[in-house]
DOKE-185673 format. One record per residue (C-alpha): residue number from 1; residue in three letters; z, y, x. Coordinates in pm, 1 decimal. Layout:
# residues N
ATOM   pos   code          z          y          x
ATOM   NUM    ALA          Z          Y          X
...
# end
This chain:
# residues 148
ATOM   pos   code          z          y          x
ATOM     1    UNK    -6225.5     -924.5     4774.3
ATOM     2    UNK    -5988.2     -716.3     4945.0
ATOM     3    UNK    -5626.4     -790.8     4904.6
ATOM     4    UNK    -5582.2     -419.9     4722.1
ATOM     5    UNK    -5880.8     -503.3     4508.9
ATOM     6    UNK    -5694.3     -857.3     4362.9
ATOM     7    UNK    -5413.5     -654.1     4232.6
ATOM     8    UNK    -5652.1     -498.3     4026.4
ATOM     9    UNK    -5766.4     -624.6     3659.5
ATOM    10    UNK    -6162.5     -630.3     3605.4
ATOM    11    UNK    -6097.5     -388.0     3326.0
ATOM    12    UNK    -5919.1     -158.6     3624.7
ATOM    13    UNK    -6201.4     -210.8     3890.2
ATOM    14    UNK    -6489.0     -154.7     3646.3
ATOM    15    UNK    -6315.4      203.2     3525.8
ATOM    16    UNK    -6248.1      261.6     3880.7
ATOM    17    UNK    -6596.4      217.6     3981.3
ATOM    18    UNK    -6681.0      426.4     3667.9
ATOM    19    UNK    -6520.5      704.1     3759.1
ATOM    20    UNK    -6661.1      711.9     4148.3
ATOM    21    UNK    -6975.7      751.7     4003.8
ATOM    22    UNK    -7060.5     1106.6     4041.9
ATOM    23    UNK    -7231.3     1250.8     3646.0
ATOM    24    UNK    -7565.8     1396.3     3631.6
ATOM    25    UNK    -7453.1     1700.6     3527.4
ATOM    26    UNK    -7709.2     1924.0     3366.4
ATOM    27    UNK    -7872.1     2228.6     3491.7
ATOM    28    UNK    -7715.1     2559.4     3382.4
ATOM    29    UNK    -7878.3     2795.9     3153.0
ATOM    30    UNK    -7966.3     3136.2     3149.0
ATOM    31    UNK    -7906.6     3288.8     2830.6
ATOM    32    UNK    -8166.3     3567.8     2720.1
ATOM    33    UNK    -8098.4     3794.7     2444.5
ATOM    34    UNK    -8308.2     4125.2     2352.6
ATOM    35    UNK    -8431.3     4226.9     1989.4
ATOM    36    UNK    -8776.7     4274.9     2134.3
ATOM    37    UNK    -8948.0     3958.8     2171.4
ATOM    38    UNK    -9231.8     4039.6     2434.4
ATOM    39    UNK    -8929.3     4142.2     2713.8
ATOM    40    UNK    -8735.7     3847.4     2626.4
ATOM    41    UNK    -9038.2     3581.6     2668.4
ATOM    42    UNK    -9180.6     3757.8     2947.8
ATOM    43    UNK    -8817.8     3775.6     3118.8
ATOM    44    UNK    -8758.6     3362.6     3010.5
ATOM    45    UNK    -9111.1     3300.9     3202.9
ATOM    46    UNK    -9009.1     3471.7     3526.6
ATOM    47    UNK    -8666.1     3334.3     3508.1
ATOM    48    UNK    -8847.3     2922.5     3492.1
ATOM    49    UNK    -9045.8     3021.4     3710.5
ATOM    50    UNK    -8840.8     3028.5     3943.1
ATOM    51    UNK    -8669.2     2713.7     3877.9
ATOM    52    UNK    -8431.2     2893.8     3590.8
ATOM    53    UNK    -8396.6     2714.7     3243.0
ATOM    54    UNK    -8346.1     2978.2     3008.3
ATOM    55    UNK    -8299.9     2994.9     2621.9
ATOM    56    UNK    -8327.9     3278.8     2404.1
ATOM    57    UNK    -8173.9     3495.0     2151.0
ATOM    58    UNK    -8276.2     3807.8     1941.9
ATOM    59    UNK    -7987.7     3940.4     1884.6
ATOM    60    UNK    -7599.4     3939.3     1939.0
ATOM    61    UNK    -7533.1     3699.3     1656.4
ATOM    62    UNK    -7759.4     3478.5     1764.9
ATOM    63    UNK    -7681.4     3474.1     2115.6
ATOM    64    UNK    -7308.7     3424.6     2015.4
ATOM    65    UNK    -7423.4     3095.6     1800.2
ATOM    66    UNK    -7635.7     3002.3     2099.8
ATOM    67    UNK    -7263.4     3028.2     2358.8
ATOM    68    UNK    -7080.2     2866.3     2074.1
ATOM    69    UNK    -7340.4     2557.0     2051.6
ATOM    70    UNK    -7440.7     2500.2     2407.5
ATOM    71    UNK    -7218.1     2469.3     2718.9
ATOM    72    UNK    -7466.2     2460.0     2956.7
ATOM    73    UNK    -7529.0     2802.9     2932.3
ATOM    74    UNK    -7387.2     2967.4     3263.3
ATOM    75    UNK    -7555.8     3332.9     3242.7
ATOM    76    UNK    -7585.1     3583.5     3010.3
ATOM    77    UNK    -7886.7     3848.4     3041.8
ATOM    78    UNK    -7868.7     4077.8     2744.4
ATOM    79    UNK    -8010.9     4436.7     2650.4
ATOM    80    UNK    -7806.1     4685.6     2581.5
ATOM    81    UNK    -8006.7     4867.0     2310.1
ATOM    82    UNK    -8020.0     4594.8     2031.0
ATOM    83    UNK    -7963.1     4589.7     1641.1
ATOM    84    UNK    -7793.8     4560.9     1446.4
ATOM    85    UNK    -7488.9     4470.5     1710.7
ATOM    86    UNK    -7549.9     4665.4     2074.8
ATOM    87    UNK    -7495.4     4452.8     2410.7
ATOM    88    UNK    -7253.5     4620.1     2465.2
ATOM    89    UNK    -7074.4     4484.9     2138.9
ATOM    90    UNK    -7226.9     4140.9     2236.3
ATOM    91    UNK    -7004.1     4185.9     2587.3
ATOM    92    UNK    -6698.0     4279.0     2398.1
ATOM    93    UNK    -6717.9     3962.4     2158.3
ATOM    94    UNK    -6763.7     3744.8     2482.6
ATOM    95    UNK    -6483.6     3897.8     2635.8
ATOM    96    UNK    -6223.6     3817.0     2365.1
ATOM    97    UNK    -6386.0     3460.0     2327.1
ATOM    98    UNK    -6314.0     3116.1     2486.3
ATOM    99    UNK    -6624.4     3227.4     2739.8
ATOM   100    UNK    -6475.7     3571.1     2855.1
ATOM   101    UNK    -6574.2     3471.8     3208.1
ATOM   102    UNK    -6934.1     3428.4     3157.1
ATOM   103    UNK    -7145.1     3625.4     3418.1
ATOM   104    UNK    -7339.7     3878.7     3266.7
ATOM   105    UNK    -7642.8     4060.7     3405.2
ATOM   106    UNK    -7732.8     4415.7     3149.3
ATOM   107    UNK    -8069.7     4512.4     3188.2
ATOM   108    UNK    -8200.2     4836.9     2968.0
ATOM   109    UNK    -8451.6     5079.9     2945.2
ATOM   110    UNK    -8260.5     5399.1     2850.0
ATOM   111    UNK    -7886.9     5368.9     2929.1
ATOM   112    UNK    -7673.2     5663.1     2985.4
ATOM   113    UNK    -7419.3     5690.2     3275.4
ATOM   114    UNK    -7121.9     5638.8     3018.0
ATOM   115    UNK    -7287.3     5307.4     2901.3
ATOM   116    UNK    -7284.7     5230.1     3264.4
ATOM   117    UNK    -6946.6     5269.8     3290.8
ATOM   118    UNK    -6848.1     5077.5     2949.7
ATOM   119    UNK    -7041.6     4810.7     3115.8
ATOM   120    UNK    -6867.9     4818.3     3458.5
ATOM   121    UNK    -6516.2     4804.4     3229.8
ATOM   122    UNK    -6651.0     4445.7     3138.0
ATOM   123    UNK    -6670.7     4274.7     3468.7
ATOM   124    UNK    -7063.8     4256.1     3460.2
ATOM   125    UNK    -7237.5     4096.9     3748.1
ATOM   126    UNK    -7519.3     4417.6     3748.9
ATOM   127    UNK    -7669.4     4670.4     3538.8
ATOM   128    UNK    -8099.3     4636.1     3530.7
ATOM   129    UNK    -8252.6     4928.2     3439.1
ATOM   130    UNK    -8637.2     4842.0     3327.3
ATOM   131    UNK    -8838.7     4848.1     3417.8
ATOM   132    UNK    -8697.3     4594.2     3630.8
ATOM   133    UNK    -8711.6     4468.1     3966.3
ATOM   134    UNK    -8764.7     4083.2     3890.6
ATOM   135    UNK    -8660.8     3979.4     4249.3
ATOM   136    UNK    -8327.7     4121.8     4185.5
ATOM   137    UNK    -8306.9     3964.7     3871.5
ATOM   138    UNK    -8415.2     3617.9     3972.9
ATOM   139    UNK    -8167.1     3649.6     4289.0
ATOM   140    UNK    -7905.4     3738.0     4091.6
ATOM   141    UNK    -7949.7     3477.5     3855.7
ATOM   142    UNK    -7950.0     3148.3     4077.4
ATOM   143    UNK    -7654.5     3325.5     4267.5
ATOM   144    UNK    -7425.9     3321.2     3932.9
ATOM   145    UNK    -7611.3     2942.5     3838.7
ATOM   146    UNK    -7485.5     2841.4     4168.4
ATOM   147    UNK    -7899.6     2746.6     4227.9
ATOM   148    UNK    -7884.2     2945.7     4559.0
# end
């Protein structure tokens, strides 16, 4: 033992070694949420394909229980044309909440230029418009999961 080490108790040196162990810290999750459920499987399958773990939600409620109940979730990829609650009132709940700086990826189908804008006012990471370009979504998506 090294003199520094004998000053040490064994309680000290075993929470010192402890803590220089580095965690196995999960992988981060992509959270999808869209009311239709054949767009949000079909984007969850590209998404692991690619080495994404993704969980789903059908609408904003539920995704909002889903961010409440899991940490790991590091992305958000919602619709904007949902019901009863729109993604864009999804956004504004997660904005005002202790995850307000969740990245966020909108994709929709039929999106005006002023829900564009409303969007932009949140601080998303892009605006998809479907049908989409699954590249940019996958590239997008391990850039905010820091997968690369």
């Amino acid at each position: 033992m090294s003199d520094h080490e004998l000053l040490l108790s064994d309680a000290e040196r075993e929470a010192l070694s402890e803590l220089a162990q580095v965690p196995d810290t999960p992988p981060q999750l992509a959270l999808v949420v869209d009311d239709d459920s054949d767009t949000r499987e079909v984007l969850a399958q590209i998404l692991e394909l690619h080495g994404i773990s993704c969980v789903q939600a059908d609408s904003a409620m539920g995704a909002m229980l889903q961010l409440r109940a899991n940490r790991r979730i590091g992305l958000l990829i919602t619709d904007l044309r949902m019901g009863p609650e729109s993604g864009l009132d999804l956004i504004r709940e997660i904005r005002d909440s202790e995850r307000a700086a969740l990245p966020i990826i909108i994709i929709s189908g039929d999106a005006s230029v002023k829900d564009a804008i409303a969007a932009m006012h949140f601080s998303v990471v892009d605006f998809l418009l479907k049908p989409i370009d699954t590249s940019t979504l996958v590239k997008l998506a391990r850039e905010e999961l820091g997968l690369g």
